[in-house]
N, CA, C and O of each residue as an XYZ file, in Angstrom:
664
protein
N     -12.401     12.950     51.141
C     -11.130     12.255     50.941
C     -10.635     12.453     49.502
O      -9.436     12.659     49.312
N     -11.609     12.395     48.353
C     -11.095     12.052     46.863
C     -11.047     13.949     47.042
O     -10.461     14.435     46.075
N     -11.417     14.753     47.806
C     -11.064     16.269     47.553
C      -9.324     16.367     47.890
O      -8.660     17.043     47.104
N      -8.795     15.864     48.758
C      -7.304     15.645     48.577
C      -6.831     16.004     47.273
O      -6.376     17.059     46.831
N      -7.142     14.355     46.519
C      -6.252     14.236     45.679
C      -6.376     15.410     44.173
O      -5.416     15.974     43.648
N      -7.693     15.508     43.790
C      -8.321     16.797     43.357
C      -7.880     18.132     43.233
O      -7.776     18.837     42.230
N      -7.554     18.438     44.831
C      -7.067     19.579     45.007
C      -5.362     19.420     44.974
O      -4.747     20.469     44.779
N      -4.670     18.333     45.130
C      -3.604     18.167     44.816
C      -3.003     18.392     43.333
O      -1.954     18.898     42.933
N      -3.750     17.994     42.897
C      -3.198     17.536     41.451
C      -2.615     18.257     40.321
O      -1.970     17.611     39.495
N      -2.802     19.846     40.149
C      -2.036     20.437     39.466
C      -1.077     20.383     40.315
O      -0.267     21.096     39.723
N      -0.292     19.903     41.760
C       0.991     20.305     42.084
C       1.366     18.690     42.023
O       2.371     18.398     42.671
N       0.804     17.771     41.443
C       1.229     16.253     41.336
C       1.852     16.858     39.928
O       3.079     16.911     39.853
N       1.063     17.317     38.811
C       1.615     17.385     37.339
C       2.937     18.131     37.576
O       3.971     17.651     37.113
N       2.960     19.298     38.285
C       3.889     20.608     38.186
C       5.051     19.958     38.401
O       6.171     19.796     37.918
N       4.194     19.571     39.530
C       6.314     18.898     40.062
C       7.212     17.784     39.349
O       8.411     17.792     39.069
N       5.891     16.506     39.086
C       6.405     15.324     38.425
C       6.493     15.250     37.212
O       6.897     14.193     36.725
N       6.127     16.396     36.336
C       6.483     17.056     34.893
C       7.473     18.036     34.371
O       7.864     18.368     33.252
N       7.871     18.557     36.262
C       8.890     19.522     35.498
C      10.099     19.043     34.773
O      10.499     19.465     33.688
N      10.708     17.976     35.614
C      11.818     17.584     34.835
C      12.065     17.216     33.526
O      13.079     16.711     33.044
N      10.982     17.538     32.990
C      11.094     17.522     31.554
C      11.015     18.176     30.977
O      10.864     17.959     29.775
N      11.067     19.273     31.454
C      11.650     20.776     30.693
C      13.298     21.182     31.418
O      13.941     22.141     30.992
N      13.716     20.452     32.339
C      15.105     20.686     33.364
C      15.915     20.896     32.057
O      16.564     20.049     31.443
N      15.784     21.856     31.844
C      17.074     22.478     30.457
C      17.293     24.050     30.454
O      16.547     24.899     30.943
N      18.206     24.189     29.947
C      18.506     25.844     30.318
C      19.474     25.979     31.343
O      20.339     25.178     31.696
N      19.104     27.517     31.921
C      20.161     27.622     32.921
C      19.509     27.386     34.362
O      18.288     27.377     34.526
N      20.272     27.230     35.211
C      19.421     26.900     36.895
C      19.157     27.872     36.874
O      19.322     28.646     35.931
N      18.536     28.162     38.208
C      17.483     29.047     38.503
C      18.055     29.761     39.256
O      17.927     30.985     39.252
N      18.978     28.945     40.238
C      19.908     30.201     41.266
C      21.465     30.926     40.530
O      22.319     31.560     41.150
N      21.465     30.657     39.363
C      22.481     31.360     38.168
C      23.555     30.806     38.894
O      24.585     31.458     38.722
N      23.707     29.693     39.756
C      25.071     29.307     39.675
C      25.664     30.275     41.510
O      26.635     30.229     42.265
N      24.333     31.025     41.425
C      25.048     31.679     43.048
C      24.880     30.760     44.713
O      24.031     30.082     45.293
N      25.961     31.157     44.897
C      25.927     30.728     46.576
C      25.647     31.429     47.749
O      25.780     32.648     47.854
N      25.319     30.796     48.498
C      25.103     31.198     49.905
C      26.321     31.347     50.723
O      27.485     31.069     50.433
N      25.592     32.064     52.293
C      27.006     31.820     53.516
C      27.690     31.159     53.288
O      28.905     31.357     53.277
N      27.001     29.943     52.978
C      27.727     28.940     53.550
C      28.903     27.996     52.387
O      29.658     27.063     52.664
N      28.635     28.767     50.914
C      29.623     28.625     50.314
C      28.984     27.399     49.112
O      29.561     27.022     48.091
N      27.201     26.819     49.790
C      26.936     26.103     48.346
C      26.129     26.714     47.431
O      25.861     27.880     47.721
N      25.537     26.192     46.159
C      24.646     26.654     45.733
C      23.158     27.065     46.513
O      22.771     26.584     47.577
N      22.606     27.855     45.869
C      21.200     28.206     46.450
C      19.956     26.830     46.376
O      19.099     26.409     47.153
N      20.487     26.412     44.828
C      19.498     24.997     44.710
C      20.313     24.162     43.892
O      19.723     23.089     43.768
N      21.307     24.156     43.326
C      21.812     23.476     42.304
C      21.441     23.423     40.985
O      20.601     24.194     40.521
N      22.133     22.369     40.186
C      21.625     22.486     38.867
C      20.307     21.697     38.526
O      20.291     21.270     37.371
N      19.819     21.573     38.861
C      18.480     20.127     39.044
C      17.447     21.426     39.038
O      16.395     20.959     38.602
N      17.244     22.862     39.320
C      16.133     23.742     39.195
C      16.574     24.080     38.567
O      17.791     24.178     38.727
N      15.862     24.626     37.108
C      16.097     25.225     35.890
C      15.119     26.022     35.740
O      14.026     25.532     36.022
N      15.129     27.481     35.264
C      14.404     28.564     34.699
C      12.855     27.710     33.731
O      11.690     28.097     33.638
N      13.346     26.826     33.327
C      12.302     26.346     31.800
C      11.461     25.029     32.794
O      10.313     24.618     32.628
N      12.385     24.621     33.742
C      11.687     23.258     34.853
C      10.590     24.069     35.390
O       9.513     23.520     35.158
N      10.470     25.187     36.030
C      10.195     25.797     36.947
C       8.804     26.154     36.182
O       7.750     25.613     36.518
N       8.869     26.962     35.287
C       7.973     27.747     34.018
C       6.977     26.532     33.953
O       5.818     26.414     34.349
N       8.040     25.467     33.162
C       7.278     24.189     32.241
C       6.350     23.793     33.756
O       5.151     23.619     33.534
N       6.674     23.678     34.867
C       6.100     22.768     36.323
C       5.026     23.947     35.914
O       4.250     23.520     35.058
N       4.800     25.140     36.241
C       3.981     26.025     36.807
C       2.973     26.120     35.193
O       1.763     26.122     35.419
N       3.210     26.165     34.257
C       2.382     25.771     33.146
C       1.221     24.846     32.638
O       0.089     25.064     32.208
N       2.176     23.419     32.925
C       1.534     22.813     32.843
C       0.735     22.531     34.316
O      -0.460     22.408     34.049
N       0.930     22.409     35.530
C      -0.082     22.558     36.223
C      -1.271     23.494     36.252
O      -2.312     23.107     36.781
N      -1.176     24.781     35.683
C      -2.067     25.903     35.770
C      -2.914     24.973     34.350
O      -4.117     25.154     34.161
N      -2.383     24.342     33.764
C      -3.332     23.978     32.664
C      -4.654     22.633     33.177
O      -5.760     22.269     32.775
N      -3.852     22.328     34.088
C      -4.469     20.556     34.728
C      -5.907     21.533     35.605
O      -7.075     21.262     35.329
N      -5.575     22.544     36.549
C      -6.482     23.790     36.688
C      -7.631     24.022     35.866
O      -8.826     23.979     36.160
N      -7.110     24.252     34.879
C      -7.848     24.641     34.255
C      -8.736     23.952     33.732
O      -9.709     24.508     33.224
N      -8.587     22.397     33.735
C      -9.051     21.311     32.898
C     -10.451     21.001     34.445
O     -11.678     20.903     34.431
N      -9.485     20.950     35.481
C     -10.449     20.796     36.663
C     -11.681     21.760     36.502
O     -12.750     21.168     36.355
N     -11.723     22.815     36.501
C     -12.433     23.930     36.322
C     -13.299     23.610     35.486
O     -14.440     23.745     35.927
N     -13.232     23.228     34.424
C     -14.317     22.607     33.291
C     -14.899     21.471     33.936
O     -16.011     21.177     33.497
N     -14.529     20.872     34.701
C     -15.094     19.547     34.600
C     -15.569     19.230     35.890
O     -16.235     18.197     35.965
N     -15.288     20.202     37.443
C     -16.002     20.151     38.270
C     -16.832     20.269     38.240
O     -16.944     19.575     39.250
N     -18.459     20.702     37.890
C     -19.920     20.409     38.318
C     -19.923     19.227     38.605
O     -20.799     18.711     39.298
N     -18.722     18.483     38.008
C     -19.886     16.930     38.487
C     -19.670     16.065     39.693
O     -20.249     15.037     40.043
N     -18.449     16.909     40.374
C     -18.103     16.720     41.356
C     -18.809     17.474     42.837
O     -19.539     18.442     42.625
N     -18.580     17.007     44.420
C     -19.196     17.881     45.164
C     -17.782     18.283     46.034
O     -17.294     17.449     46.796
N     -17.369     19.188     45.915
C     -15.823     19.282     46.812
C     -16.506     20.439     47.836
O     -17.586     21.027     47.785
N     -15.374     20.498     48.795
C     -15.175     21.352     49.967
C     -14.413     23.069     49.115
O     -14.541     24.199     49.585
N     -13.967     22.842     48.334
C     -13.520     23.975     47.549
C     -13.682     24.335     46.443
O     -14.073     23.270     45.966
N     -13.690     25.098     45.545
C     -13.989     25.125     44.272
C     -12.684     25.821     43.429
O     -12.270     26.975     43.528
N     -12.159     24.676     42.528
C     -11.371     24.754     41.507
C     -11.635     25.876     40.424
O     -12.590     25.868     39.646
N     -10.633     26.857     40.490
C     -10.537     27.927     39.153
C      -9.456     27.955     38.643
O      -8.470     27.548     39.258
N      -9.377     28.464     37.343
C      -7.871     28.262     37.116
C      -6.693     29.396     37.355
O      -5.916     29.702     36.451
N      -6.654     29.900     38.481
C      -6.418     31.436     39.359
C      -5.476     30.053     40.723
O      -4.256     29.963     40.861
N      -6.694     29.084     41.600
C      -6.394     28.390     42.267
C      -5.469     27.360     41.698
O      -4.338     27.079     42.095
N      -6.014     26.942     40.890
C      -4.742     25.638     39.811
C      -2.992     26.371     39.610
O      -1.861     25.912     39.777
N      -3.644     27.954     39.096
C      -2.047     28.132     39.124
C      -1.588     28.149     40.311
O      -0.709     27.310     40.508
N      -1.928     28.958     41.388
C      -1.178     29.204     42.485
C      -0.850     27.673     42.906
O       0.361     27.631     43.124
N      -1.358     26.564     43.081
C      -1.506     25.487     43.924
C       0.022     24.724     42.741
O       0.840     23.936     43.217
N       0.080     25.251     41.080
C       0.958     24.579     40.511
C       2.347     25.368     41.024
O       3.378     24.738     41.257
N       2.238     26.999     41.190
C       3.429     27.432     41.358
C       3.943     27.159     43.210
O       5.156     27.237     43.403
N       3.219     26.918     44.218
C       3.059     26.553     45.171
C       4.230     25.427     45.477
O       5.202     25.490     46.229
N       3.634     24.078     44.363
C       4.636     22.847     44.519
C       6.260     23.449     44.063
O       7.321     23.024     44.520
N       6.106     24.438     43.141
C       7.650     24.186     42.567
C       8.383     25.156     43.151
O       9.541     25.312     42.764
N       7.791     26.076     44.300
C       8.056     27.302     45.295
C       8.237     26.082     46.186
O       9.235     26.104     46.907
N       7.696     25.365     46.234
C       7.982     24.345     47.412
C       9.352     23.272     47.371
O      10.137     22.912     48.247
N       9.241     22.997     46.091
C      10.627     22.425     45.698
C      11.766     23.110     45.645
O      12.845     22.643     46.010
N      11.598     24.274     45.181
C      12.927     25.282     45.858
C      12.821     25.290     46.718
O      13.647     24.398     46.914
N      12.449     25.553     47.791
C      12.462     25.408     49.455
C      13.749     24.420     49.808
O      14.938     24.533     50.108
N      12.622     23.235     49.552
C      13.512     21.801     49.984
C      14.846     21.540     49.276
O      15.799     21.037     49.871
N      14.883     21.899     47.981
C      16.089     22.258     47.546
C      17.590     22.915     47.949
O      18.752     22.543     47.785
N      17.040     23.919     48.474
C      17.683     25.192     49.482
C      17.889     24.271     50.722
O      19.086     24.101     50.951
N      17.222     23.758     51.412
C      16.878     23.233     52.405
C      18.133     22.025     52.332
O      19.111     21.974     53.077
N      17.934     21.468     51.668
C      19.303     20.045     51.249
C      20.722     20.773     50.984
O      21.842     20.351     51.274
N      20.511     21.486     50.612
C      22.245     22.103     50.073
C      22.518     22.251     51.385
O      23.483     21.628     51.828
N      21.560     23.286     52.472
C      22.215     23.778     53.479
C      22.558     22.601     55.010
O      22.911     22.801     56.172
N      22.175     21.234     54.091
C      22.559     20.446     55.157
C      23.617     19.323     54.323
O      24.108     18.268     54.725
N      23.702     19.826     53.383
C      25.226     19.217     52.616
C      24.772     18.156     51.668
O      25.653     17.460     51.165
N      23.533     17.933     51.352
C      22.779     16.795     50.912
C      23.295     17.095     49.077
O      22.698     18.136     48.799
N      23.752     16.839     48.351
C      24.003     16.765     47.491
C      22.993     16.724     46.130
O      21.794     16.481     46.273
N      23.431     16.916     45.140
C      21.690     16.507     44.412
C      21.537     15.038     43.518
O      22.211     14.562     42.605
N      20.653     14.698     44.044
C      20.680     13.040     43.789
C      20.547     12.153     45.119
O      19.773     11.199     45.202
N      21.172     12.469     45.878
C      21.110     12.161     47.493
C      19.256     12.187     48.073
O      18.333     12.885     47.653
N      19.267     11.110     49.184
C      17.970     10.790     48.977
C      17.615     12.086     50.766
O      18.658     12.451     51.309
N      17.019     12.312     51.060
C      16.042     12.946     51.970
C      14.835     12.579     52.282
O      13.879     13.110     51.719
N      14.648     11.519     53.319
C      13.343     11.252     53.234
C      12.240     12.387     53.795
O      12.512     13.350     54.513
N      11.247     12.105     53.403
C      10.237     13.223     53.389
C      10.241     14.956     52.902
O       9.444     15.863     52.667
N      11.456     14.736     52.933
C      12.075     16.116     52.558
C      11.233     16.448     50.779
O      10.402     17.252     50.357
N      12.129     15.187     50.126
C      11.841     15.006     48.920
C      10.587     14.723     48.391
O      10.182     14.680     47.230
N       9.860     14.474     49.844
C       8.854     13.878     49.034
C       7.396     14.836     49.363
O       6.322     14.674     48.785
N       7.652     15.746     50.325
C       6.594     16.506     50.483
C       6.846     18.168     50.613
O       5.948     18.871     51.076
N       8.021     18.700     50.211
C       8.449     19.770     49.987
C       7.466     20.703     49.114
O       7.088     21.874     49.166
N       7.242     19.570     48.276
C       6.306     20.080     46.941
C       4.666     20.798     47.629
O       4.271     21.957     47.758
N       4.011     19.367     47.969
C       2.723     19.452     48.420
C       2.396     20.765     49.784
O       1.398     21.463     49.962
N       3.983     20.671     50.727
C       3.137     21.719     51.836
C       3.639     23.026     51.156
O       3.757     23.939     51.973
N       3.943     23.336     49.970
C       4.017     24.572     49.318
C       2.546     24.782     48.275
O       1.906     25.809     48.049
N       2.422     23.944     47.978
C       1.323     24.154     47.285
C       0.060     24.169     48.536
O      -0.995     24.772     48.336
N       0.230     23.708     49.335
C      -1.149     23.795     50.163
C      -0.903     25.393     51.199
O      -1.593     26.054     51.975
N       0.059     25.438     50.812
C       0.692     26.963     51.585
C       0.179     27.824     51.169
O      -0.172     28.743     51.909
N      -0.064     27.844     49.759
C      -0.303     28.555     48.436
C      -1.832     28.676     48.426
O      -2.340     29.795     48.357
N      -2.649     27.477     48.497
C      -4.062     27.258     48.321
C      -4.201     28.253     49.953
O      -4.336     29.465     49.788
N      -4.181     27.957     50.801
C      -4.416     28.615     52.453
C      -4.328     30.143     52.242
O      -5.160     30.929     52.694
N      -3.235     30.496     51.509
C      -3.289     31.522     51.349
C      -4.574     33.067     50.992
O      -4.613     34.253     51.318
N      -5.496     32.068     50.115
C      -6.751     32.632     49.516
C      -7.731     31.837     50.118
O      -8.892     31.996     49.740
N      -7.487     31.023     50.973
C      -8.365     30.250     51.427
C      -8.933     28.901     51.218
O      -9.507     28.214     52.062
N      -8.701     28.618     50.003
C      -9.264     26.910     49.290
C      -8.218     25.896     50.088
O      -6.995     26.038     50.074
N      -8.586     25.356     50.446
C      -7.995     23.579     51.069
C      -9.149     22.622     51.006
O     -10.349     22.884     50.916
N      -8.473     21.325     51.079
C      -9.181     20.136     50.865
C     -10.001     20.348     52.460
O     -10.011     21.360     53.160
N     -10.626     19.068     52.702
C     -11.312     18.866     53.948
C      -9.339     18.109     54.715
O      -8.246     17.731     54.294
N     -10.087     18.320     55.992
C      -8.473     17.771     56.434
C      -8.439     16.035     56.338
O      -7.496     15.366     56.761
N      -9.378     15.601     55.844
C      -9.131     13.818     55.559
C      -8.664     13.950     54.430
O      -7.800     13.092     54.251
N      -8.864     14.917     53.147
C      -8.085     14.655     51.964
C      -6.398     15.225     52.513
O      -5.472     14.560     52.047
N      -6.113     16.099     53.214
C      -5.183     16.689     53.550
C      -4.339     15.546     54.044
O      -3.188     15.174     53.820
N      -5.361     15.111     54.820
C      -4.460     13.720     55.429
C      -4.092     12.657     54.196
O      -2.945     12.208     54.204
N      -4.825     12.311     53.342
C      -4.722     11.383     52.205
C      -3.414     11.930     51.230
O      -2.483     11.239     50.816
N      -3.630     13.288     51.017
C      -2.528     14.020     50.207
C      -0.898     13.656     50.937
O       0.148     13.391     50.345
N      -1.165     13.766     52.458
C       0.552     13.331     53.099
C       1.170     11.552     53.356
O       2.258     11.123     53.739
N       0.006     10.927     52.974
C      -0.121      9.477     53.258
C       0.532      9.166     51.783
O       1.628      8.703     51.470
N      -0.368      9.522     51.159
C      -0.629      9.019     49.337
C       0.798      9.715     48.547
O       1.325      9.098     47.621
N       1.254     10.828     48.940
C       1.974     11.434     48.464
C       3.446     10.738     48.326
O       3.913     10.294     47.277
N       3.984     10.737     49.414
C       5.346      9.873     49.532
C       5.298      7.932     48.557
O       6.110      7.345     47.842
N       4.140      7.642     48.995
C       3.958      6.610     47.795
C       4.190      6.573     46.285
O       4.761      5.586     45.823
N       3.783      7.599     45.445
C       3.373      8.317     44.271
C       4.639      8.868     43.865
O       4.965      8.697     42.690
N       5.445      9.530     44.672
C       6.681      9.850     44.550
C       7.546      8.936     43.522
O       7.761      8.905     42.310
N       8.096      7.869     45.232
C       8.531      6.757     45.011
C       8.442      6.268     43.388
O       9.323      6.304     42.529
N       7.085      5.812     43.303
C       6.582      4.926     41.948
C       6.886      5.683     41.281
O       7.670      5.208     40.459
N       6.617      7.210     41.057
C       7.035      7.775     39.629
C       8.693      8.230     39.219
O       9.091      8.328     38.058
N       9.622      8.504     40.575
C      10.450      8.327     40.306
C      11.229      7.006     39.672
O      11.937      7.055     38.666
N      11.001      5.996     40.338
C      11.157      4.681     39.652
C      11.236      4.584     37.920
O      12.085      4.228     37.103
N       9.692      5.173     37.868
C       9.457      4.855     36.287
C      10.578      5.875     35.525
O      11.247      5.469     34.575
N      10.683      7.099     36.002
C      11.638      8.263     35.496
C      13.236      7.533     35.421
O      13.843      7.327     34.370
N      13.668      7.249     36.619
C      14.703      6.123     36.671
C      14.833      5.105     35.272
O      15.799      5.139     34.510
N      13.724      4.261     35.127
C      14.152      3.229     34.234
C      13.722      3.547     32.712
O      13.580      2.744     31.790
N      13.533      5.112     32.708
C      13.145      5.795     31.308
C      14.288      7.066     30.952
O      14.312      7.991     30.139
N      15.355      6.481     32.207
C      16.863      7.321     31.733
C      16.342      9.224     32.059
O      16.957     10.121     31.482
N      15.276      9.509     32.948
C      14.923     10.697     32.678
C      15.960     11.261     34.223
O      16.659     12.261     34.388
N      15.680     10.261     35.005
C      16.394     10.655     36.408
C      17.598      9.496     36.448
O      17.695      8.461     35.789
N      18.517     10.082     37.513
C      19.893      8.973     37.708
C      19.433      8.321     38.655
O      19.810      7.155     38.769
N      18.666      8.769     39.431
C      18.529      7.945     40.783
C      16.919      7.388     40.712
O      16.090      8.145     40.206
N      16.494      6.085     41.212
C      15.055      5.794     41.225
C      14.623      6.362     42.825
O      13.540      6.020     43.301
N      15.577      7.261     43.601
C      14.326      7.588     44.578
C      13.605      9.477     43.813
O      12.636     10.026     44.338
C-alpha cells in the first residue's frame, strides 16, 4: 500500500510544483486545433513543464538514496523518477488538451479529469519499462490522489499562487 504513494511521488512534486515555474511562454505557442481552441492554453508553460519534470527527477533521485530501508514491489532509480516526473506533466497536457476540446475553459473545474490526468500518465510512463506499485498502492494512489489535489490546491488558492481553490 505505502508502495503507491512512494512510487507516486516524484509525479505528486512534478505536478504540484510546477506552477511555480508557470512563466514564460505556453507550451502550445499560442496554436490551435480543428476545432479553433488552443492546444492547452496559457496555464502550460515551457519553464512549468521543465521546472515539473526537474524537480520530480530530483525527488527520484532522493528516493534512490534512501530506498534500502524500504521493501517495495519496485525499485526506485533516478532513470524511473524521471520518467514517472515527466509522465505526470505528459499527463497534464493530455487533460489539458482534453478540456479545451470539450470547451472547459482554464480555471473551470473537471472532476477527475483534473485530478488524475497527472497520475495515469505517470503510471503510463512507469508500465512502460515495467516498474508499478502493487495494485493496492495503485488503488491508494486513485483514492488518495483526488484528496491531495483538492487540499493543495486550496493552500495554492489562499497563497494567491492559483485563482481558483479547486
Amino acid at each position: 500500500m505505502i508502495d503507491g504513494i512512494w512510487f507516486i511521488l516524484p509525479a505528486y512534486v512534478a505536478s504540484g510544483l510546477a506552477v511555480w515555474f508557470g512563466i514564460w511562454k505556453p507550451i502550445d505557442l499560442n496554436w490551435k486545433f480543428w476545432d479553433n481552441e488552443r492546444l492547452f492554453g496559457d496555464g502550460k508553460t515551457f519553464f512549468g513543464f521543465a521546472g515539473g519534470v526537474i524537480l520530480g527527477t530530483l525527488v527520484g533521485i532522493v528516493q534512490t538514496l534512501v530506498q534500502n530501508d524500504f521493501n517495495f514491489g519496485f525499485h526506485m532509480t533516478p532513470e524511473l523518477g524521471f520518467l514517472i516526473a515527466f509522465g505526470a506533466m505528459t499527463g497534464d497536457l493530455a487533460g489539458s488538451f482534453i478540456k479545451r476540446r470539450l470547451k472547459i475553459k482554464r480555471g473551470e473545474m473537471a472532476p477527475l479529469l483534473d485530478q488524475l490526468d497527472f497520475v495515469i500518465g505517470a503510471l503510463f510512463f512507469g508500465f512502460m519499462i515495467g516498474e508499478l506499485p502493487c495494485w493496492n498502492g495503485i488503488l491508494i494512489i486513485f483514492i488518495l490522489t483526488p484528496l491531495l489535489h483538492l487540499f493543495w490546491n486550496r493552500i495554492a488558492f489562499i497563497v494567491k499562487i492559483k485563482k481558483y481553490p479547486w
